[in-house]
C-alpha positions in Angstrom: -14.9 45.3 67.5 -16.7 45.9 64.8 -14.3 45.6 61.9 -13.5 41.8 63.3 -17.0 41.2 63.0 -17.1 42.2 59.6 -14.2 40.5 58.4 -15.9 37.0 60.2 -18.9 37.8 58.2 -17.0 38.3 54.7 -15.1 35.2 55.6 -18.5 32.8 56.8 -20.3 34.4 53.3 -17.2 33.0 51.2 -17.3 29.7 53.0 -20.8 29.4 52.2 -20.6 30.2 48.9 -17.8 27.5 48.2 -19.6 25.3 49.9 -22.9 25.8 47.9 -24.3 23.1 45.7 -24.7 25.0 42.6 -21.4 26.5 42.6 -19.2 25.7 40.1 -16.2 25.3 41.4 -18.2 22.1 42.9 -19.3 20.5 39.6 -16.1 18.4 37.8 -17.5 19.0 34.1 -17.7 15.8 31.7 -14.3 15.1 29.6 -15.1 15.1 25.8 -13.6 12.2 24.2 -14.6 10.0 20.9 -16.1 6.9 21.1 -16.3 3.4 19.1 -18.8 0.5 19.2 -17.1 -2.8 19.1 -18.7 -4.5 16.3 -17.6 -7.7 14.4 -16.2 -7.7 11.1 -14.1 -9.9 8.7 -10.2 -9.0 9.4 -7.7 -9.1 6.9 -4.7 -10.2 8.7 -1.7 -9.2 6.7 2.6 -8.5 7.0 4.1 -5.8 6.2 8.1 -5.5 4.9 9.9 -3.0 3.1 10.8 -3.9 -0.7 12.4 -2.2 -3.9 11.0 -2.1 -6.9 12.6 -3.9 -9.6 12.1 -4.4 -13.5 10.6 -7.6 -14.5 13.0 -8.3 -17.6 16.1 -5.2 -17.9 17.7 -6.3 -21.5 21.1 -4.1 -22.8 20.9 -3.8 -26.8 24.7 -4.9 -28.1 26.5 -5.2 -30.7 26.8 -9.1 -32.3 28.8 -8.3 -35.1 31.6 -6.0 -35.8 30.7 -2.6 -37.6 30.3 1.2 -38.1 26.7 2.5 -35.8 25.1 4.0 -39.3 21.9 5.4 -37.6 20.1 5.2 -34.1 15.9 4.9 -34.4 15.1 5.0 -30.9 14.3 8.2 -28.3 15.7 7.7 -25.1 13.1 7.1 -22.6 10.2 6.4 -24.8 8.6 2.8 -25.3 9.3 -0.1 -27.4 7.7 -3.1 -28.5 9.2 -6.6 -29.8 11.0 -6.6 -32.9 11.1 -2.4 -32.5 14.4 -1.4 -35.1 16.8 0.7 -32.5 20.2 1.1 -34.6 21.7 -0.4 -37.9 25.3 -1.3 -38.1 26.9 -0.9 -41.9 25.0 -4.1 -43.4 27.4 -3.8 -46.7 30.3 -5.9 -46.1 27.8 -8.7 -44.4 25.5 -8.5 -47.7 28.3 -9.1 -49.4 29.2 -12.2 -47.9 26.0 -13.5 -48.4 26.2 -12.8 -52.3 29.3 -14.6 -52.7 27.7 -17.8 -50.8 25.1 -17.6 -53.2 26.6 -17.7 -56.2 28.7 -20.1 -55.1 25.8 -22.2 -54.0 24.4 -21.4 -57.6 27.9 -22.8 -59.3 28.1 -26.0 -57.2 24.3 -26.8 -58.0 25.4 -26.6 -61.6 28.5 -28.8 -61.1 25.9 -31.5 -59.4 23.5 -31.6 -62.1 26.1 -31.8 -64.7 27.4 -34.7 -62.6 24.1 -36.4 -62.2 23.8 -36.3 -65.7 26.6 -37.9 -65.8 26.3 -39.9 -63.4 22.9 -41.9 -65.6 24.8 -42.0 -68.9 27.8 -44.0 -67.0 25.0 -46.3 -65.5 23.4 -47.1 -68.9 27.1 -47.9 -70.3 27.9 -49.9 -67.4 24.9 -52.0 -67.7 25.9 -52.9 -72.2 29.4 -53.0 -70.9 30.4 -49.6 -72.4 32.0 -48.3 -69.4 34.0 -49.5 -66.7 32.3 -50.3 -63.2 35.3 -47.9 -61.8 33.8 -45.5 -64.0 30.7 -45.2 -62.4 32.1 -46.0 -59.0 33.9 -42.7 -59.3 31.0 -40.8 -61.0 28.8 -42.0 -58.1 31.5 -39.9 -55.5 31.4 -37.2 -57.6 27.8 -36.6 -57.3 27.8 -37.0 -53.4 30.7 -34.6 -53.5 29.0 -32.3 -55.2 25.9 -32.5 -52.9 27.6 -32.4 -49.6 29.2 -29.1 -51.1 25.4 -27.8 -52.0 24.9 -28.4 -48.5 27.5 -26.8 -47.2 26.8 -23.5 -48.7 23.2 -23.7 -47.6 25.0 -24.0 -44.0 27.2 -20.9 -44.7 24.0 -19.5 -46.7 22.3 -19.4 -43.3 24.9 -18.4 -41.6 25.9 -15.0 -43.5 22.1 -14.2 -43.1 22.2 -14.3 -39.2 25.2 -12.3 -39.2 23.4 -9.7 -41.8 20.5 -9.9 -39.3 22.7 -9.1 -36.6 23.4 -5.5 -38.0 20.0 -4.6 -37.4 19.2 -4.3 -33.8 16.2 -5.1 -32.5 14.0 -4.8 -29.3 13.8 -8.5 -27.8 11.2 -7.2 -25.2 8.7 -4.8 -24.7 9.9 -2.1 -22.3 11.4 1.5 -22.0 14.7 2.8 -23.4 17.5 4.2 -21.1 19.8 6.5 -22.0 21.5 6.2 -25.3 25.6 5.1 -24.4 26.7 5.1 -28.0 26.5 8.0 -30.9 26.2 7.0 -34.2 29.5 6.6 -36.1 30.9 4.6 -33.7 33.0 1.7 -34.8 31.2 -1.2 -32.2 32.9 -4.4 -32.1 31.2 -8.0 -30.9 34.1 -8.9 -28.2 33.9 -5.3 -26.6 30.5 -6.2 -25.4 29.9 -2.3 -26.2 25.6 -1.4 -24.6 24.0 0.4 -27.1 21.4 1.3 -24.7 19.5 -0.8 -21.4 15.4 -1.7 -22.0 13.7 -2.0 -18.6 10.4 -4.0 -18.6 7.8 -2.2 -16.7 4.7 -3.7 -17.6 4.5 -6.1 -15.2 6.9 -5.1 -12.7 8.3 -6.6 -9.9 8.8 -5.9 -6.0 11.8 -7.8 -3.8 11.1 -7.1 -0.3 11.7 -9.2 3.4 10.0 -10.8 6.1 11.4 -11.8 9.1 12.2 -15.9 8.7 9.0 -16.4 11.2 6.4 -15.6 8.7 7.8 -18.4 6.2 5.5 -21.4 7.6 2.5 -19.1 7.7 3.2 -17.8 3.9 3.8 -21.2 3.0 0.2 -22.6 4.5 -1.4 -19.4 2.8 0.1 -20.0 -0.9 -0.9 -23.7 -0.2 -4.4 -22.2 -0.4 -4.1 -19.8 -3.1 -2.8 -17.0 -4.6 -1.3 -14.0 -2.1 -2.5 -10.7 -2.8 0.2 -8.1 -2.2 -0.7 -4.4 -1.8 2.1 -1.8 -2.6 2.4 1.7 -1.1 4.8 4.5 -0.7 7.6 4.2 1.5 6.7 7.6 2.9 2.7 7.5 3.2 -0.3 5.8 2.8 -0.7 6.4 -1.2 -1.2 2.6 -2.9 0.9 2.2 -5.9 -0.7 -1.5 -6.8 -1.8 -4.2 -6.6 -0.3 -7.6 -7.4 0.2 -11.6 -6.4 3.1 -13.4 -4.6 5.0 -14.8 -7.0 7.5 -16.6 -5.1 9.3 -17.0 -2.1 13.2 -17.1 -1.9 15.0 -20.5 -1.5 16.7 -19.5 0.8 16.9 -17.4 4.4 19.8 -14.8 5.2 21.4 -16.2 8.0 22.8 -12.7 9.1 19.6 -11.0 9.3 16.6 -13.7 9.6 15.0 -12.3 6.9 13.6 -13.7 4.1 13.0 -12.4 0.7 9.9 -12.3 -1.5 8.9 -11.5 -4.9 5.6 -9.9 -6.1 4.2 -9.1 -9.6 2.2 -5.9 -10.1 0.5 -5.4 -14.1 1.9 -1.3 -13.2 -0.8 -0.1 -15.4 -0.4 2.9 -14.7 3.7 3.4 -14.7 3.2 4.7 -10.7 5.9 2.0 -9.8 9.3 2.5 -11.3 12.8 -0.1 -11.1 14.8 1.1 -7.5 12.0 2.9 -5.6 11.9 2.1 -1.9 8.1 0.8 -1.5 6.4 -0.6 1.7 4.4 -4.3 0.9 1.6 -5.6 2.3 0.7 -9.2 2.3 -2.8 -10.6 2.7 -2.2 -14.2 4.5 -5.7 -14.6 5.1 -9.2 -13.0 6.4 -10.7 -14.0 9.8 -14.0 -13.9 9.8 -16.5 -12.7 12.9 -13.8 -11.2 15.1 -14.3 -8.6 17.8 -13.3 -5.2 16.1 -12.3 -1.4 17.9 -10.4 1.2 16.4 -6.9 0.8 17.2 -6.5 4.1 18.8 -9.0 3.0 21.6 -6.0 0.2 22.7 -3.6 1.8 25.9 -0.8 -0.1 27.1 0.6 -0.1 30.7 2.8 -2.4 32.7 0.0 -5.3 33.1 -0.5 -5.3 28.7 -3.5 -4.0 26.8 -6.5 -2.1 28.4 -9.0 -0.1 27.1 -11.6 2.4 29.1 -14.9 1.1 28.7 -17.8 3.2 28.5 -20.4 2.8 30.9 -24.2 3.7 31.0 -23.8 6.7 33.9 -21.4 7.9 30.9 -18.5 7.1 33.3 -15.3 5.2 32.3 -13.7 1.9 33.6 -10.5 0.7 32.5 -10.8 -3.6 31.2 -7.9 -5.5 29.8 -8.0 -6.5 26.4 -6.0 -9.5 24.3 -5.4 -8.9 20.7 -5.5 -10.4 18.0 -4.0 -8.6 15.3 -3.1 -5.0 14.8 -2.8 -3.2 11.5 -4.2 -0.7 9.5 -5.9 1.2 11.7 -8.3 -1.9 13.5 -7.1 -3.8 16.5 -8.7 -7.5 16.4 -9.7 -8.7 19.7 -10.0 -12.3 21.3 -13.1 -12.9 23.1 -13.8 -10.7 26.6 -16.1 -7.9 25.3 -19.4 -8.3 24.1 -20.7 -6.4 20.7 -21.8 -3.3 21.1 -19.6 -2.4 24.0 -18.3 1.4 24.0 -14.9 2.7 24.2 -13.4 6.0 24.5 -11.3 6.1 21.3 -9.4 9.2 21.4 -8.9 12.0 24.1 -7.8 9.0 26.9 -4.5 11.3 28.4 -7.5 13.0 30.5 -9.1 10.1 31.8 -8.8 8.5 35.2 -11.1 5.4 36.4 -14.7 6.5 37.1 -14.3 10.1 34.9 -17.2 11.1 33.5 -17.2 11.3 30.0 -19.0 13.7 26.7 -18.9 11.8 23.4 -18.1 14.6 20.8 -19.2 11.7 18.4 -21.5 8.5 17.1 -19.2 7.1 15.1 -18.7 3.5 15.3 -15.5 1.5 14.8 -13.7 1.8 11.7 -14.2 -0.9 9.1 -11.1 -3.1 8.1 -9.7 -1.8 5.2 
């Protein structure tokens, strides 16, 4: 009898205990979460596509004129300028031809002042009736002859000077050397089309990435306004490579994909951007100004759209349904609903339930548009 009344005792004293109201097994503790302060802030509202790089000018260095390669005066890879001497083909046989033009330029003006001289003596004996008038018709052709042959070998003058020119190559553009594709002692030839070596302009550069086809009539208003700013980053990452303009937009959609293509310009200062990398664009269309702003980690989604939980001031949490606006880099725009300075629970959510009680582990407010 006694032992059953001690075991109804042990069992009333843990009852009681449960049951107490400093216990705390009764007491659900707060769930620490961030928060965010919607605030209202200009919002760049931008598209993203996926782009290669691409060299603004890519020039390959051949031959124009048959000849031996006497000497190469470039390093692959390094940079060249405008009018930068990269090889010399054997220029002997071409400055030969331009000797012999000259002297025989030098022999027909000879000829055509002898003939002009000539040419007045048979007029002052035409006139006393000294010499025939067929004698100075024919001294008359002579001279024009002899002039149109003057002129001819000022033609073939200028032409064996372009072709001596031609053994000298030159850099047409500013830009950076591949690699070398022919040794020096080579024999290159004109109609063999033979690539001494490829110059690849990086300085500006260029990006060629899409869109889908639905962003043309938006882009189109935009560059109506002004100049696009386009903001390139790492395929992989976050890291900007540069910044640049629109330059144009393709004439033209692919119908097998709906996407359109785009070019931009960067000045690549700094060399980070380099012909065939993969690169991610971003294109400023325009900035909205005044619009609701919260950290886009504070948006949830379920089967009804966009929610967030507010904050309340018993620190407790209510889910309200949101509309956005826009949704990049890191800031969700928001159409009206919410007034400023409303609190949401911006990360730790996957605890939460409607009416949990809540411990900011922070102050911060919501994160600025980038």
């Amino acid at each position: 009898m006694a032992h059953r009344l001690s075991a109804r005792i042990r069992l009333l004293l843990l009852l009681l205990a449960v049951a107490a109201p400093g216990s705390a097994a009764a007491q659900v503790a707060p769930i620490p979460v961030e928060i965010a302060t919607l605030r209202l802030a200009d919002v760049p509202i931008t598209v993203e596509g996926i782009g290669t790089v691409q060299a603004a000018n890519t020039v390959s260095i051949r031959a124009q004129v048959d000849g031996i390669l006497q000497e190469v005066r470039f390093r692959e890879g390094e940079r060249v300028r405008p009018g930068d001497v990269l090889g010399q083909i054997d220029p002997r046989p071409y400055q030969a031809v331009l000797d012999q033009v000259l002297a025989r330029k030098a022999q027909d003006e000879a000829q055509l002042q002898n003939a002009q001289l000539n040419l007045q003596r048979f007029a002052t004996l035409a006139r006393d009736d000294f010499a025939s008038r067929q004698q100075l018709t024919n001294q008359q052709a002579m001279v024009a002859q002899l002039q149109a042959q003057v002129q001819g070998d000022e033609a073939a003058i200028s032409q064996a000077r372009v072709q001596l020119g031609f053994t000298t190559l030159t850099s047409p553009t500013d830009g950076i050397t591949g690699i070398r594709q022919v040794s020096p002692g080579n024999l290159l030839r004109a109609a063999e089309a033979t690539t001494l070596v490829v110059i690849t302009q990086i300085q500006p550069i260029d990006v060629i990435f899409t869109l889908p086809a639905g962003n043309l009539t938006e882009i189109r208003q935009a560059m109506a306004r002004g100049a696009l700013e386009a903001t390139v980053f790492e395929r992989q990452g976050d890291r900007t490579l540069g910044e640049g303009t629109l330059l144009l937009v393709d004439n033209e959609i692919d119908p097998s994909t709906g996407q359109l293509r785009l070019k931009a310009r960067l000045p690549n200062a700094d060399g980070a951007l380099w012909p065939g990398q993969f690169v991610t664009v971003r294109l400023l269309v325009r900035t909205d100004a005044g619009v609701p702003t919260i950290p886009s980690s504070a948006i949830q989604r379920g089967p009804d759209g966009y929610w967030v939980y507010v904050v309340g001031s018993e620190a407790t949490v209510t889910p309200h349904p949101v509309r956005l606006r826009h949704l990049a880099g890191g800031i969700a725009a928001l159409e009206d609903g919410l007034p400023v300075g409303t609190r949401v629970v911006s990360a730790g959510q996957y605890r939460l339930q409607p009416g949990s009680r809540i411990l900011a582990t922070n102050s911060a407010p919501a994160a600025r548009p980038e």
